[in-house]
C-alpha positions as CSV (number, residue, x, y, z in Angstrom):
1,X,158.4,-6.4,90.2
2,X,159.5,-5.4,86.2
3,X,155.9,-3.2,86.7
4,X,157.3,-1.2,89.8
5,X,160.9,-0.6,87.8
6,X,159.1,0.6,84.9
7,X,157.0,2.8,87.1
8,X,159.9,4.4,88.7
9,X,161.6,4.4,85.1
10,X,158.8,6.6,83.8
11,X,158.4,9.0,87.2
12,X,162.4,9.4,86.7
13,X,161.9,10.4,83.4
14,X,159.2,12.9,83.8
15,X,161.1,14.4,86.2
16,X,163.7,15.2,84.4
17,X,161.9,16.4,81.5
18,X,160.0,18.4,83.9
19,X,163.5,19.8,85.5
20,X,164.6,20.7,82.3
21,X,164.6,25.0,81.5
22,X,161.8,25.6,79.4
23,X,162.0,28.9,77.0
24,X,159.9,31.7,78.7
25,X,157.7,32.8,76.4
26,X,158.1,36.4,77.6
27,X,161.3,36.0,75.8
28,X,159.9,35.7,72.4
29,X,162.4,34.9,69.0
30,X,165.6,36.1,69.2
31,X,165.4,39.6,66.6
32,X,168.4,41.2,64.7
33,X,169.7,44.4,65.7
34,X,169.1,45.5,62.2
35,X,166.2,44.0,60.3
36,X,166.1,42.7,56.6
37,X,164.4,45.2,54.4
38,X,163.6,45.4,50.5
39,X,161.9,48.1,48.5
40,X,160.7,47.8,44.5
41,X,159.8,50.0,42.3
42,X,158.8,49.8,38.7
43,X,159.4,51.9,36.1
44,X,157.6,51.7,32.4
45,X,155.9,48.9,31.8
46,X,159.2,46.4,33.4
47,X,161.6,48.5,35.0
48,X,161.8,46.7,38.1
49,X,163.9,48.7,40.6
50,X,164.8,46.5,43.7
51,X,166.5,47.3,46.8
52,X,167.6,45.0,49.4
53,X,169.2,46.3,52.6
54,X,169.2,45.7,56.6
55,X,167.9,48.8,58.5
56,X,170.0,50.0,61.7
57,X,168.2,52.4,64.3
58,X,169.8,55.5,65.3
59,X,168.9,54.7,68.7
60,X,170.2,58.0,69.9
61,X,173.7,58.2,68.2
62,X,175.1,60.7,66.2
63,X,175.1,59.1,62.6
64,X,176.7,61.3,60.2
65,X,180.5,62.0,61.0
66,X,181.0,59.5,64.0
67,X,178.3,56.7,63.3
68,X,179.3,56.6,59.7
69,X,182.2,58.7,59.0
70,X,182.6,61.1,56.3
71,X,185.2,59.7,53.6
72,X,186.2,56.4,53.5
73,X,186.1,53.9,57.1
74,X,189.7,53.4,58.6
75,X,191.0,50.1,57.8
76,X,190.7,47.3,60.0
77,X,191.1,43.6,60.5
78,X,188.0,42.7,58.3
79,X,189.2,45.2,55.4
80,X,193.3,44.0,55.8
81,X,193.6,47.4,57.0
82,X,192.6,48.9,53.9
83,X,190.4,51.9,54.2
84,X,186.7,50.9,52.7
85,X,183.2,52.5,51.7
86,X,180.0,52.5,54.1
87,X,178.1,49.4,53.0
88,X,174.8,51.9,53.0
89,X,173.1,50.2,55.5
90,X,173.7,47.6,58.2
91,X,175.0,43.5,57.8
92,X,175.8,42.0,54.7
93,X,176.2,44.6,51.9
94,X,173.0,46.6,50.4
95,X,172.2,45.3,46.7
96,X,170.1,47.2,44.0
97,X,169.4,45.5,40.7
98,X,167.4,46.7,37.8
99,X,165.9,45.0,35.3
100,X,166.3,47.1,32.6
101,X,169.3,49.4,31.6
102,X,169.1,52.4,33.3
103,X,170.5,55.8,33.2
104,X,171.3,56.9,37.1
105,X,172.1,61.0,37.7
106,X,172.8,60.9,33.7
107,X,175.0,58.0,33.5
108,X,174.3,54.3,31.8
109,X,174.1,51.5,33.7
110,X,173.5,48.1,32.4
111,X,170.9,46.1,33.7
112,X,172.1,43.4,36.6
113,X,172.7,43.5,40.5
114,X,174.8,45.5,42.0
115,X,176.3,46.4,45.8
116,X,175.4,49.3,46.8
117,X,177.8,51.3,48.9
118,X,178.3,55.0,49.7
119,X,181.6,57.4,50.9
120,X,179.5,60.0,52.6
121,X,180.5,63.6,52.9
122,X,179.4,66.9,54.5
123,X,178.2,68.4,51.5
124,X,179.2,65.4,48.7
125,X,178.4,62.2,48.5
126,X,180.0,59.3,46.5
127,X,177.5,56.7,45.3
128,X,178.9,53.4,44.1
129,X,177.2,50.5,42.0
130,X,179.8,47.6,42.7
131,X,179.4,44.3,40.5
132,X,180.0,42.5,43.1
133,X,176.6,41.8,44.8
134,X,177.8,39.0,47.3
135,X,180.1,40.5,50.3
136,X,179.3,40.8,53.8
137,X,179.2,44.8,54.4
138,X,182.1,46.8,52.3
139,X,185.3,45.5,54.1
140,X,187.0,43.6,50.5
141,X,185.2,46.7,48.6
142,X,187.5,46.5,45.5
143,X,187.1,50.0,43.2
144,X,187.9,47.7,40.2
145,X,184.8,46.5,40.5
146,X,182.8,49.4,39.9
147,X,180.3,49.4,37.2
148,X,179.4,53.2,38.1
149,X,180.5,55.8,40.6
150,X,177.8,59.1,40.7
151,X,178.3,62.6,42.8
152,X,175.3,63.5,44.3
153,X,174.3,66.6,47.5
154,X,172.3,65.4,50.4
155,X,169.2,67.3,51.6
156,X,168.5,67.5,55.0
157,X,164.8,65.4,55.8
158,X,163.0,65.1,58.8
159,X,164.0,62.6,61.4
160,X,163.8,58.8,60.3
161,X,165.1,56.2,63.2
162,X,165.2,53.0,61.2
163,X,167.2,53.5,57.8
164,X,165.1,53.0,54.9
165,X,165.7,52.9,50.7
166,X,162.6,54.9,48.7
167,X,161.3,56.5,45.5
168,X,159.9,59.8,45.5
169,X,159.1,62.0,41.9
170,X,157.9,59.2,40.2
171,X,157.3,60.6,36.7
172,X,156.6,56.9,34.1
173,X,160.1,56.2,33.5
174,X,161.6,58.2,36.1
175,X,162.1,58.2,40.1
176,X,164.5,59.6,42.9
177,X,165.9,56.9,45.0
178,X,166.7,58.0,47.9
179,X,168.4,56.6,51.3
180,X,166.9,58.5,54.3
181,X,168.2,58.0,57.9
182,X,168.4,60.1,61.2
183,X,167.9,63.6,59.3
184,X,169.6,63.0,55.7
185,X,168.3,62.1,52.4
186,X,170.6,61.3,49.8
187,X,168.8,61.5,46.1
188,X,169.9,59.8,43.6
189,X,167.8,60.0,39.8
190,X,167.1,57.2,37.8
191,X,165.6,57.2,34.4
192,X,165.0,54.2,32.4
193,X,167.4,53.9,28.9
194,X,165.8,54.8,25.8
């Protein structure tokens, strides 16, 4: 008798376990809408230049002006209303840390990490090396906290659907980092210090 409960026990079991939804695995993992990215680059002999970002798609939006406005966002319940920068990429805010001190479009910058954001414009854009390196996007952005602000143009590049951080005129000590997305490049020069 006890072997014919623990029979039906066991069938009930399996049964259940057999009821249960099982992932499909045309499903796959669950992916970001933006994926984690990070691009280095040395300079000298231990320059390292690191970027760290998350890479939104244009996915057939207009970007520049609408996407990501020109000037500063509109404030909203994340920023306390105050108006903030464009975190320069998607998620959590973009970081770029050097390991040496650097000169960027002229101007010193110490060595450390820094967040990375950006206030485009049509013909201008404001790049800013924040010290603080730990926010999620721009939305507490505090300009007392900048360890550099730089004025550089944008070019106009052929078309690039996932954002992406690069060097290009890599010269020893010297490199343009650049931001390229949908059909903008924004160049920025960075030399190491002497």
């Amino acid at each position: 008798m006890k072997r014919f409960g623990l029979t039906i026990s066991v069938v009930l079991v399996l049964a259940l376990v057999l009821a249960l939804p099982s992932p499909s695995p045309a499903q796959g993992p669950k992916v970001a809408a933006s994926l984690k990215a990070s691009v280095m680059q040395r300079l000298g002999t231990d320059c390292d230049i690191t970027v760290d970002y998350s890479r939104p798609g244009v996915k057939g939006r207009k970007i520049w002006g609408d996407l990501v406005p020109y000037g500063l966002n509109p404030g909203n319940q994340y920023s306390k209303n105050k108006p903030y920068p464009w975190r320069a990429g998607a998620n959590e805010n973009t970081t770029i840390e050097f390991k040496k001190d650097v000169l960027v479009e002229g101007k010193p910058l110490p060595a450390g990490k820094y967040g990375l954001h950006m206030i485009p414009g049509e013909k201008e854009w404001t790049v800013i090396f924040s010290k603080n390196n730990a926010d999620w996007g721009s939305f507490t952005y505090n300009q007392d906290e900048d360890a550099l602000r730089i004025t550089v143009t944008p070019v106009k590049a052929p078309h690039q659907e996932w954002l992406m951080f690069g060097f290009d005129d890599l010269a020893g000590t010297s490199a343009t980092a650049y931001l390229h997305w949908e059909q903008l490049k924004v160049p920025f020069k960075i030399k190491v210090a002497q």
